[in-house]
N, C-alpha and C positions, 0 to 999 in steps of 0.2 A: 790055441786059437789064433786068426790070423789079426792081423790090426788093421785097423776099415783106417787110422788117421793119417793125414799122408805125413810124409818123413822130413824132419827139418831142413835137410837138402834141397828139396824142391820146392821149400817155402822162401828159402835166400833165395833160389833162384827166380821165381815168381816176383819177387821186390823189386831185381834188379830191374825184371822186364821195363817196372812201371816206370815210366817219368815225366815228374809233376813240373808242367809248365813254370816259368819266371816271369813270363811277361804279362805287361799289365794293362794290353788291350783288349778292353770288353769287361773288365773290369773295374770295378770301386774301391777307391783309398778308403778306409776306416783308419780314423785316428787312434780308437783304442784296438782293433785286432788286425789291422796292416790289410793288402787286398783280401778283396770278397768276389766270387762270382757274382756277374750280373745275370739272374736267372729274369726268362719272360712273365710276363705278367699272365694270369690264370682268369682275370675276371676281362668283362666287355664291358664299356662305356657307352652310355644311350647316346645315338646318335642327334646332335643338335636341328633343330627345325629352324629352315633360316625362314625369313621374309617371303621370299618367294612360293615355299609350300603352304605357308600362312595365306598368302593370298592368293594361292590357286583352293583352298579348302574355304576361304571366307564366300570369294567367288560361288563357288559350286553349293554353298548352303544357302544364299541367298536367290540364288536360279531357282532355286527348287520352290520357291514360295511365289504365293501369288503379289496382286499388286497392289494387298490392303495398305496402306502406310501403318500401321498399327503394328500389324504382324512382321513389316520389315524393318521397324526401328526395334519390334523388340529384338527381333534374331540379334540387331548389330551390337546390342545392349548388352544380350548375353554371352555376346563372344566377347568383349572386353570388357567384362565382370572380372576375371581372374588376371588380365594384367598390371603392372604396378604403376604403369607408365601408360597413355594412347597412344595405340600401334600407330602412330600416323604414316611410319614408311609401307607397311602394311596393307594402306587402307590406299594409298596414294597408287601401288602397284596395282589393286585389284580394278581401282579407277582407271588406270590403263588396260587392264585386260577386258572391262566392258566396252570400255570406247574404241577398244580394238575389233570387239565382237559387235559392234553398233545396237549394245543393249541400253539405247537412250533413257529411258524412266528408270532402269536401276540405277546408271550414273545420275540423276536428278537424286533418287531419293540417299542414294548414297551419302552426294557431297551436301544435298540439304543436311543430314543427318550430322555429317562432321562438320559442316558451318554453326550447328545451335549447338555443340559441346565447346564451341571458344575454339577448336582445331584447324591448323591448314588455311586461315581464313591468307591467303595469299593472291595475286592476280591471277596467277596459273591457274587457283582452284577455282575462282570466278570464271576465266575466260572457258574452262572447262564446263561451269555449267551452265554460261552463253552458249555455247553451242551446241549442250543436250538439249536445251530448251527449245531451241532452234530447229534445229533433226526433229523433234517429236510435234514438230508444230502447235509450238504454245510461245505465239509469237507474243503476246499478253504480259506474261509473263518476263520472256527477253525484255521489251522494252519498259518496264516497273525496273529489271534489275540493273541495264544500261543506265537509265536516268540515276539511277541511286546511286554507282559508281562516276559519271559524269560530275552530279554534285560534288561528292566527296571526294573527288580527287583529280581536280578540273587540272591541274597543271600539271601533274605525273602521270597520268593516263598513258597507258601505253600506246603508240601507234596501231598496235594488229585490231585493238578493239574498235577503233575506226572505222579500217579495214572490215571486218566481220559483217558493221551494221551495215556500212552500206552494201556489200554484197547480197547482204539478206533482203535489202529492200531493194537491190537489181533485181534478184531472183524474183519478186513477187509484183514489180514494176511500178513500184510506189518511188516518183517521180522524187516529186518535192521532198520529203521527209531524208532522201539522199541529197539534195542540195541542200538541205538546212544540218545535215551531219558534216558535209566539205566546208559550209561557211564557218561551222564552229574547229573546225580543225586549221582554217584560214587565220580565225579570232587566236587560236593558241597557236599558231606559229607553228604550227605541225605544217612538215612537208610530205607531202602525199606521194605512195609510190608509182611506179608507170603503170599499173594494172588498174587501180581507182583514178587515175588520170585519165585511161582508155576510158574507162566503164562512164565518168562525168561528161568526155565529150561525146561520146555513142548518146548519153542523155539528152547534150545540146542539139545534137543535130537531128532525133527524134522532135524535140521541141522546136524546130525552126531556130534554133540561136547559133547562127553561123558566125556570125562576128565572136560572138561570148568563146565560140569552140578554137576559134584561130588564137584569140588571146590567150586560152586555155594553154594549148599546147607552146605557145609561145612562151608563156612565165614558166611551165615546165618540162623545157624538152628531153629528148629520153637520156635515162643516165650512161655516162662512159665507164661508169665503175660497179661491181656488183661484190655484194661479199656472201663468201663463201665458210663452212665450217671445215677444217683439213687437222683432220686429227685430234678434235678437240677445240680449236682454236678457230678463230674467225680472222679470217684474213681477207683484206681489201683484195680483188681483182680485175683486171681490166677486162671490158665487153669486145670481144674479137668478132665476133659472129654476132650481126645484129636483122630481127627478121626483117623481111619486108616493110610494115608496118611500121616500123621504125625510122626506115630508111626514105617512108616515104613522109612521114613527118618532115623532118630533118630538109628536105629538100622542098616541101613549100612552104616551110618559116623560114629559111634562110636569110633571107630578105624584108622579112617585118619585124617592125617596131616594135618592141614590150609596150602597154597600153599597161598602163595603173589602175585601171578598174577594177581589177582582180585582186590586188593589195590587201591584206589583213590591216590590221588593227595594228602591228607591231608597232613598239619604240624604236625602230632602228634609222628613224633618218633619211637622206638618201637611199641609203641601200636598200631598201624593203623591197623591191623586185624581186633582187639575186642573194641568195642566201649561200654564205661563201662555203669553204670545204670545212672548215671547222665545226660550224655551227651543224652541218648536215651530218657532220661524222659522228658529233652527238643524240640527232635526234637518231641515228642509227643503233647507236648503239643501243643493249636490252636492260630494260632498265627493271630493278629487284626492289620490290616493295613487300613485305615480312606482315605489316600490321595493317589492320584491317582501318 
């Protein structure tokens, strides 16, 4: 019979074919049996849910409901049952994706929602639901939640909130209540920028107060400096191009007197006119308030 095993000749020769690598890239030192193949891994890893799928999915469950308050605090209740921590980066982005999408009452009942757990209670989340309040016209409302931040935080108040009310009360042409928002920004030394400058003397000269409008633009004539965000960073820059409007200020004050009638309340002395570069470079800058 014949022999099916092959012959020890061609089993040397088979050995010699093989040869087993020495190097020791791609592979692992063991201290007890010297290198090891680095074989692939066999299983998947769940993919992580960052933030932003968080709040495009909180987003999209709370659209979907109506506008009981009831039924939208509990949705929001039971989405952050199972976290350990409040999603506040979460909750913050999905508040930019409605105020993106101009869904005013969901940002209301949103940020009311995380204002009564203690979360987020910051300016930005205020100024944010000044102006839902505002778009939905529940002007009632804006002024109860201006006055209650006004009290509470009469000397750190940011400029933009300022800013905000009186444009809200330009748009609706509620005269006075914007002059009594300029005189309290007068009283705290806030400097007004050139667009609530415009918008006060457009007031004055519907009311007949020409002299008040010339002194106006006298104690604040238009800035030479504008700052800009470049890459992150806010950087002073000079006004090269200035409109018309500007231009035509500029050339009939040139020639008049600053008048003191317009003067705050400030402790500064002589100076209280002109408020030097420093001081303005302050009220410029954005100022971060954390606690409620």
């Amino acid at each position: 019979m014949f022999a099916l095993t092959d012959s020890p000749l061609l089993i040397a020769k088979t050995f010699d074919s093989i040869k087993i690598s020495t190097s020791t890239r791609g592979t692992v030192v063991c201290a007890a049996k010297g290198p090891r193949p680095r074989y692939p891994r066999v299983w998947k890893t769940r993919k992580k849910i960052g933030t932003i799928s968080k709040a495009a999915k909180l987003v999209k469950s709370i659209k979907e409901l109506s506008n009981v308050k009831e039924e939208v605090y509990g949705a929001l209740d039971s989405y952050v049952a199972w976290e350990l921590e409040f999603p506040l980066i979460t909750v913050k982005k999905a508040l930019k994706t409605l105020e993106y999408e101009q869904e005013w009452k969901r940002v209301i009942q949103v940020t009311k929602w995380m204002l009564s757990k203690g979360q987020g209670k910051t300016m930005g989340s205020y100024f944010t639901l000044l102006n839902a309040l505002t778009e939905d016209d529940r002007l009632d409302e804006a002024e109860e939640l201006w006055t209650k931040l006004l009290m509470q935080h009469m000397e750190s108040l940011p400029r933009r909130f300022f800013d905000k009310m009186i444009s809200i009360y330009r748009k609706r042409g509620m005269h006075e209540k914007m002059l009594e928002i300029f005189a309290d920004m007068e009283e705290l030394c806030i400097r007004p920028n050139f667009v609530v400058v415009s918008m006060i003397g457009d007031v004055f000269k519907e009311l007949g107060m020409l002299d008040k409008y010339e002194k106006l633009h006298t104690k604040y004539p238009p800035p030479n400096w504008e700052y800009r965000y470049i890459r992150g960073k806010r950087v002073k820059v000079k006004v090269q191009v200035q409109s018309n409007q500007v231009n035509t200020y500029i050339e009939r004050h040139k020639n008049v007197e600053p008048n003191s009638d317009l003067d705050g309340n400030c402790e500064s002395g002589n100076t209280s006119d002109v408020i030097d570069e420093e001081q303005s470079e302050q009220d410029a800058e954005p100022e971060q308030i954390s606690d409620d």
